[in-house]
Each structure stands twice: as structure tokens, then as C-alpha cells.
C-alpha positions as CSV (number, residue, x, y, z in Angstrom):
1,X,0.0,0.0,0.0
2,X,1.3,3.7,-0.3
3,X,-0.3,6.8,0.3
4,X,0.0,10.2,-1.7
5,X,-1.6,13.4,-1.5
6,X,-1.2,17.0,-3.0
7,X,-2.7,20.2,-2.3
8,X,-3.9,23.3,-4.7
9,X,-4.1,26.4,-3.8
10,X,-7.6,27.5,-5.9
11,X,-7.6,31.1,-5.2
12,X,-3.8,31.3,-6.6
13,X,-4.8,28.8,-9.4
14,X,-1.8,26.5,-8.7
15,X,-0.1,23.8,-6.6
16,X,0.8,25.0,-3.3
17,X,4.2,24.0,-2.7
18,X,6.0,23.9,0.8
19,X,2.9,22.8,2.5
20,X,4.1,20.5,5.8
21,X,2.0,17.6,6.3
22,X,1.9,15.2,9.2
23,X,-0.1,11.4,8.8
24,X,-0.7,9.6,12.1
25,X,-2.3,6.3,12.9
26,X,-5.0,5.0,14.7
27,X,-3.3,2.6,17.1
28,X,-6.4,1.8,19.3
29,X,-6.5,4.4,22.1
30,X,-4.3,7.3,20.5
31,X,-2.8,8.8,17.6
32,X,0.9,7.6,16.4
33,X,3.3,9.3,14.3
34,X,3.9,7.6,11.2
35,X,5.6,10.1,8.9
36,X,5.9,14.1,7.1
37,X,6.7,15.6,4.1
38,X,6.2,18.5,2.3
39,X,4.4,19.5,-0.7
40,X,7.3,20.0,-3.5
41,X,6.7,22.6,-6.8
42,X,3.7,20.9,-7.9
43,X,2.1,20.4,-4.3
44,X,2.6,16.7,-4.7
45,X,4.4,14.1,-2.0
46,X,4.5,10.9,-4.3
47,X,5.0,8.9,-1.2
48,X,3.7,9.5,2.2
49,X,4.9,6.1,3.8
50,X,2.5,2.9,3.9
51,X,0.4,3.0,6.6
52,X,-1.6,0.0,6.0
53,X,-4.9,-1.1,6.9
54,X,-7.3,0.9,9.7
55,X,-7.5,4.7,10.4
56,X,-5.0,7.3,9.9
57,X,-5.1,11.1,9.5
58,X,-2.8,13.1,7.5
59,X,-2.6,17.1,8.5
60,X,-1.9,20.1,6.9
61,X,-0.2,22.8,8.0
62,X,-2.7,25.6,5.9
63,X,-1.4,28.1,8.6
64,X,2.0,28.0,7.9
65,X,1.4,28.1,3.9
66,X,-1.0,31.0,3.6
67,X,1.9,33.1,6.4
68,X,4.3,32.5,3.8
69,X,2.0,34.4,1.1
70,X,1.0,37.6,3.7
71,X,-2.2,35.8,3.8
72,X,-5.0,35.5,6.5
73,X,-6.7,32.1,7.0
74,X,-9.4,31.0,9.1
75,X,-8.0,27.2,9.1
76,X,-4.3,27.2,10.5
77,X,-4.6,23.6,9.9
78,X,-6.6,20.8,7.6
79,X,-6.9,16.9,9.4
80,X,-8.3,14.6,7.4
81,X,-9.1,11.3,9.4
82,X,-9.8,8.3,6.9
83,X,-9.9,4.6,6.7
84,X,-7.6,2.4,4.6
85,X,-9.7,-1.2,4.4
86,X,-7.6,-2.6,1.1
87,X,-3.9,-2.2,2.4
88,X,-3.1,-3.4,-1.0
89,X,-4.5,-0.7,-3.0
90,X,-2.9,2.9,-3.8
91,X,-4.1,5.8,-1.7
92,X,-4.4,9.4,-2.5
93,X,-5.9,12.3,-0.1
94,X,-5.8,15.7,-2.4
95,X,-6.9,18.8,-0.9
96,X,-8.4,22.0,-2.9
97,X,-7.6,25.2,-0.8
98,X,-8.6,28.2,-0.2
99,X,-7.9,30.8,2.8
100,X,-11.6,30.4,3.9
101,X,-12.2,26.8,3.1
102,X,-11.3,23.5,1.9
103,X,-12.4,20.4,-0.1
104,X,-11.2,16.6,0.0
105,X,-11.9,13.5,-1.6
106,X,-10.3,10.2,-2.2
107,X,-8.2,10.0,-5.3
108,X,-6.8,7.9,-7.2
């Protein structure tokens, strides 16, 4: 199994790069570290580590991007908590941004 994600920036009309991004694992009674990244020039991290099966939320750090840019955000931050079933299969958790809001789906 591997995991990706990337992020765009939809106000700006492009990838945001340099976007720090956290996943965690569900290990039964709290959240583990599994591993980080950033988003590189096209807002992509190929590989995110292979989590495997059960629940694991990834995190960006929208607050830290949008400073970069001079710009005010109402989320410093974007969790997205999902649940791998098919270890076996690819993963991919893209996010459309915007200072004042966000969308996410499952890619492929």
C-alpha cells in the first residue's frame, strides 16, 4: 500500500508548494506518528509512507502556507481522518484550498 496526497491552492490557481504535512495512525487508544513531508513545486508528496490497513489522519499545515503568502486564514490547519480497508490498493488524499475553506476527496 502507499499513500499520496497534493494540495492546490484554488484562489492562486496553482499547486501550493511547501505545504508540511503530518499522517498519524489510529493505534487503538491514540494517535501515532507515522511520517511528514512537504508538498514539493507541484504540491505533490508521491509517497507518504504505507500506513496499512485501519484509520489514519494526514494534517496540513494551511497556517504555515497562507503566512508565507502575507495571507489570513481562518484554518491554520486541515486533518483529514480516513480509513484504509484494502492495504493493497494505492491511496491518494488531495486537498483544494482556499484561505476560507477547503475540499477533500479520495483520489486515485
Amino acid at each position: 500500500m502507499s499513500l499520496s496526497t497534493h494540495v492546490l491552492d484554488v484562489v492562486a490557481g496553482r499547486p501550493a508548494s511547501g505545504v508540511s504535512v503530518r499522517l498519524e495512525s489510529w493505534t487503538g487508544d491514540d494517535w501515532s506518528p507515522a511520517a511528514e513531508g512537504s508538498t514539493d513545486a507541484d504540491g505533490r508528496i508521491g509517497e507518504l509512507g504505507g500506513p496499512g490497513a485501519g484509520r489514519h489522519r494526514i494534517t496540513f499545515d494551511t497556517g504555515g502556507y497562507f503566512a508565507a503568502l502575507g495571507v489570513v486564514t481562518f484554518y491554520p490547519e486541515v486533518s483529514v481522518v480516513f480509513e484504509i480497508a484494502d492495504a493493497d490498493q494505492h491511496h491518494h488524499v488531495p486537498l483544494l484550498l482556499s484561505p476560507f475553506g477547503y475540499t477533500t476527496y479520495r483520489g486515485s
